[in-house]
FINU-243731 format. One record per residue (C-alpha): residue in one letter; x, y, z. Coordinates in Angstrom, 3 decimals, padded with zeros to 6 digits. Layout:
N
['A' [X Y Z]]
...
END
This chain:
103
['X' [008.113 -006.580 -027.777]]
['X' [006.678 -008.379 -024.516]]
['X' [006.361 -007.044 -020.977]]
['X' [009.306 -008.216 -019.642]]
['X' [011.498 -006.835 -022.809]]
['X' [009.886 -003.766 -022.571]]
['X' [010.507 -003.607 -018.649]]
['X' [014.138 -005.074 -019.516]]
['X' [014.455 -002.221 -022.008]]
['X' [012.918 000.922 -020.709]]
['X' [011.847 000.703 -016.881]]
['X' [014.085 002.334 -014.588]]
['X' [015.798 000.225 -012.019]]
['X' [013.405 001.713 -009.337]]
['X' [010.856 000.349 -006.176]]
['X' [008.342 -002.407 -007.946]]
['X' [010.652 -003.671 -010.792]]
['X' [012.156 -006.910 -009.061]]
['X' [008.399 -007.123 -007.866]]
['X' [006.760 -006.772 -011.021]]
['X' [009.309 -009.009 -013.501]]
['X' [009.151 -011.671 -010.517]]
['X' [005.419 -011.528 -010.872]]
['X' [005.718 -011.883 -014.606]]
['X' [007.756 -014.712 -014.584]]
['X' [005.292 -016.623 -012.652]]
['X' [007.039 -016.263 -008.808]]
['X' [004.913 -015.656 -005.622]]
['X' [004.905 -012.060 -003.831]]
['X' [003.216 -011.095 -000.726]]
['X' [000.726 -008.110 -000.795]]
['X' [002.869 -005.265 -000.737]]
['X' [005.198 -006.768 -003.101]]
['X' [001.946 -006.877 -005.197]]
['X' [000.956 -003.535 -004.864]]
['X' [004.272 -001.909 -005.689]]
['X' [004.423 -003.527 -008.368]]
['X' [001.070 -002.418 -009.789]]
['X' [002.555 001.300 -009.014]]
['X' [005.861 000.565 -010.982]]
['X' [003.427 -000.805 -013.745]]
['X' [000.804 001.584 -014.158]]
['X' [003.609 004.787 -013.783]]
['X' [005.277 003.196 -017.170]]
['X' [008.005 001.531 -015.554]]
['X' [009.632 004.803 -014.133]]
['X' [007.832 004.606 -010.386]]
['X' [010.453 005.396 -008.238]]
['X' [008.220 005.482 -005.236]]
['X' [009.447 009.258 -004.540]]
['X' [006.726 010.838 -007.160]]
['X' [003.441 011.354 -006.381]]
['X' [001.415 009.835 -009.144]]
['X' [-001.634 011.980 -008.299]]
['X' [-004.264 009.354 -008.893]]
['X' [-006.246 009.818 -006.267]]
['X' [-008.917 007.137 -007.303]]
['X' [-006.723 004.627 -007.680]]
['X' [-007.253 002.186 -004.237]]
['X' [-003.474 001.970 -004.102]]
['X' [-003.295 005.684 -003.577]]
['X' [-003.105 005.430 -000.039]]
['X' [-000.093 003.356 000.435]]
['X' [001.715 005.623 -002.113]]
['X' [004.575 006.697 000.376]]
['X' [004.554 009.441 -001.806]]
['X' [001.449 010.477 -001.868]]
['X' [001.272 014.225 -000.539]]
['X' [-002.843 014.656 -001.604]]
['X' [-003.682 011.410 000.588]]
['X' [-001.608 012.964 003.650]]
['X' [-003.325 016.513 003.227]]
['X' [-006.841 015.509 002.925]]
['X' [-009.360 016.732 004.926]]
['X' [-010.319 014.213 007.944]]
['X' [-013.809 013.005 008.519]]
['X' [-014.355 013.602 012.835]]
['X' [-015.612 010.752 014.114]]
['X' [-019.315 010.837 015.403]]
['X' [-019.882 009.450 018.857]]
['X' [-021.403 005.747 017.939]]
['X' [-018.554 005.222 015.920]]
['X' [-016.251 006.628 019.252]]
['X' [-017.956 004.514 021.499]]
['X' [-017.001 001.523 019.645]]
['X' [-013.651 001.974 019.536]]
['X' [-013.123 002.700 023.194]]
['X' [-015.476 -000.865 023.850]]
['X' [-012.625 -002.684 021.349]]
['X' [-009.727 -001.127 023.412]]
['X' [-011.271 -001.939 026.803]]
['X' [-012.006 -005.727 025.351]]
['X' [-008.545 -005.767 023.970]]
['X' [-006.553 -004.299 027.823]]
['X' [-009.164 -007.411 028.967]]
['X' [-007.727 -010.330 027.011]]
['X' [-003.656 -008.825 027.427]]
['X' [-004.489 -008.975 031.372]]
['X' [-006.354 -012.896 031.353]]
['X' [-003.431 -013.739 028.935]]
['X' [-000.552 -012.140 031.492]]
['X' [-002.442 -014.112 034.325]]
['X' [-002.696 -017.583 032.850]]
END
């Protein structure tokens, strides 16, 4: 049986199918049409996008709107270089708003 019998057959009418058989069949999808479809694939055709598939080294993980382990981990703080830099791009970004507002 191929891929898109199988998903035809078994998968659940759930988030990533359209994405996935679309995919399959050769159509273009954007990036998160992409990547929900590699979560409806990889869960067996059953993601429904309300599980938490627990993977957590999967580099999807963190777009899993699901995923309760990314949302509860433990944040890094942010050392001072890496503060400074930040407040430099936001002062650089107000800059260019303001020339743009003013012609």
């Amino acid at each position: 049986m191929g891929r898109l019998e199988s998903i035809n057959r078994l998968g659940i009418m759930a988030q990533g199918r359209k994405e996935l058989i679309k995919h399959l069949k050769g159509g273009p999808i954007s990036r998160k049409e992409a990547m929900v479809a590699k979560c409806y694939d990889c869960m067996g055709y059953y993601a429904d996008g309300r599980a938490d598939c627990e993977i957590l080294d999967c580099p999807l993980y963190p777009f899993n709107p699901a995923g309760e382990k990314w949302k509860m981990r433990e944040r890094k703080e942010i050392n001072s270089k890496t503060l400074k830099a930040l407040k430099k791009s936001q002062i650089r970004k107000q800059k260019v708003k303001e020339v743009s507002r003013h012609g």
